[in-house]
Structures are given as structure tokens and as C-alpha cells.
C-alpha positions in Angstrom: 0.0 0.0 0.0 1.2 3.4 -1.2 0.6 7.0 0.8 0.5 10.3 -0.7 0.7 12.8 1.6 0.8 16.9 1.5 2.9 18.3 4.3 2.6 15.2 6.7 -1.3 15.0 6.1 -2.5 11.9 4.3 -4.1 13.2 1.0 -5.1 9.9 -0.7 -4.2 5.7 -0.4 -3.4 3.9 -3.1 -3.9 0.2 -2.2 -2.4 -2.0 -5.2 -4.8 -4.8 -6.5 -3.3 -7.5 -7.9 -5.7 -9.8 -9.7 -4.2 -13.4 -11.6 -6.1 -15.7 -14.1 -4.9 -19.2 -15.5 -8.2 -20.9 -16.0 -11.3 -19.2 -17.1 -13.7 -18.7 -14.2 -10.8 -18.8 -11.8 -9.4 -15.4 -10.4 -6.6 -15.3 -7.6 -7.3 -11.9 -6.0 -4.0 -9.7 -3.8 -3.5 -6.6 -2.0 -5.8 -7.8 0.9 -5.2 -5.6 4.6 -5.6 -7.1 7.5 -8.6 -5.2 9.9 -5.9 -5.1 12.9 -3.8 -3.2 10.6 -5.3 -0.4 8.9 -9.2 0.7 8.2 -10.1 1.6 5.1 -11.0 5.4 3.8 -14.4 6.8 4.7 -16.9 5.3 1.7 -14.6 2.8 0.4 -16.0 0.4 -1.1 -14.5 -3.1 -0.4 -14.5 -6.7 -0.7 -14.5 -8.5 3.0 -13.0 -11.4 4.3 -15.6 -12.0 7.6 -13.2 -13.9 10.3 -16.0 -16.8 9.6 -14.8 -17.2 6.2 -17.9 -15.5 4.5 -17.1 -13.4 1.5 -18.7 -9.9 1.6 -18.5 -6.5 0.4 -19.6 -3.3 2.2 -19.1 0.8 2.1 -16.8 1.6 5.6 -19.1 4.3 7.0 -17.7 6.3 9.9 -20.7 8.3 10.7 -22.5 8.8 13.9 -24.7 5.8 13.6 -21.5 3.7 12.4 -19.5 4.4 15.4 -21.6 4.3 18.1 -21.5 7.8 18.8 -17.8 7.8 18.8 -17.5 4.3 20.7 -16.0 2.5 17.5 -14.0 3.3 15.0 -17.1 2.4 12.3 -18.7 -0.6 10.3 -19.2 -1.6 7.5 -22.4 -0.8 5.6 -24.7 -3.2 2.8 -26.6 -2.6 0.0 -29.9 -4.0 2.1 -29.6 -1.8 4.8 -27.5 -4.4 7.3 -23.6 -3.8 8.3 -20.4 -5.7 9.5 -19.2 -5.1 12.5 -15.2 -4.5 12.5 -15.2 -7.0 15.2 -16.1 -9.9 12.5 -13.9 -8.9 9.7 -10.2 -10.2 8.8 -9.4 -8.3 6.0 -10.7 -5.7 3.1 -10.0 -5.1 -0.5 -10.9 -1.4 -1.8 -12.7 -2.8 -4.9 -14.2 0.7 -6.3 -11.6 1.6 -8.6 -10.1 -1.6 -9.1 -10.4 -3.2 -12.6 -9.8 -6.4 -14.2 -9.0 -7.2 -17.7 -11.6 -9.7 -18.7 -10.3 -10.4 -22.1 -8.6 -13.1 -21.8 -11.8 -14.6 -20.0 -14.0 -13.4 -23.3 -11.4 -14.6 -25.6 -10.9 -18.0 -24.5 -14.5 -19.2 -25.1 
């Protein structure tokens, strides 16, 4: 994972996806962070690792209702209105600007 910073002051993360294909329908994903480590940036969307092995995705919210009034550090937020609590996730994936080139998939069928 890369920093930019402006005079000491985070401006932007860039966290390198690294995504690897040798059979179609098969796709070895990389750049995972560990929870424990780092969180990710406000509205970042991500793919989760839940520490039950459930695969997930969610938008980190650290608003008021997120955090408990300030009692956690936030949580991650679904598309159907329910959330993941940092206290069952592993690891995250920012997925929003990641891409993947699928033309090898289209190609080989």
C-alpha cells in the first residue's frame, strides 16, 4: 500500500490490486489488509473477508450511527440496509476503482 501525503497530512491511499487468471472462471485476488492493521478510507467500497470465512462486500461508514456515537471506529455498511461489525472482519479489498481485464476470459470461449 502506497501514501500520498501533503505536508505530513494523508491526502489519498493507493492500495495495489493484484488480480491473476490461469483458467477461465478462476481469479486469484491480492493486496488484501488485514482489519488489525489499517481501516479503510471513509466510503470505500471493499470486498471482505468475515473472520467466519464468509465473502462480503460493504461501504466503511464512519458516521455517527457507524460508530456508536464515537465508541468504535465504524462498520461496514450493505446494500440492504445491514452492516459488518469491525469486530467480524479479517481483511478488506478497496474494490471501487479496481479493474480487471476480462479479455482473456471473453477470448478463451
Amino acid at each position: 500500500m502506497e501514501l500520498w501525503t501533503k505536508k505530513g497530512k494523508i491526502i489519498m491511499r493507493i492500495n495495489r490490486v493484484f488480480a491473476e487468471s490461469h483458467e477461465t472462471g478462476e481469479l486469484t485476488l491480492k493486496g488484501f489488509s488485514y482489519i488489525k492493521d489499517t481501516l479503510p478510507d471513509d466510503f470505500e467500497v471493499c470486498l471482505i473477508i468475515e473472520k467466519n470465512g464468509h465473502l462480503s462486500a460493504g461501504c466503511w461508514d464512519t458516521g455517527l450511527r457507524s460508530t456508536d456515537d464515537g465508541k468504535i471506529p465504524g462498520c461496514f455498511r450493505q446494500s440492504r440496509g445491514g452492516f459488518i461489525g469491525l469486530d467480524d472482519v479479517l481483511a478488506f479489498l478497496p474494490i471501487e476503482k479496481a479493474e480487471i481485464d476480462i479479455k482473456s476470459w471473453v477470448n478463451s470461449k
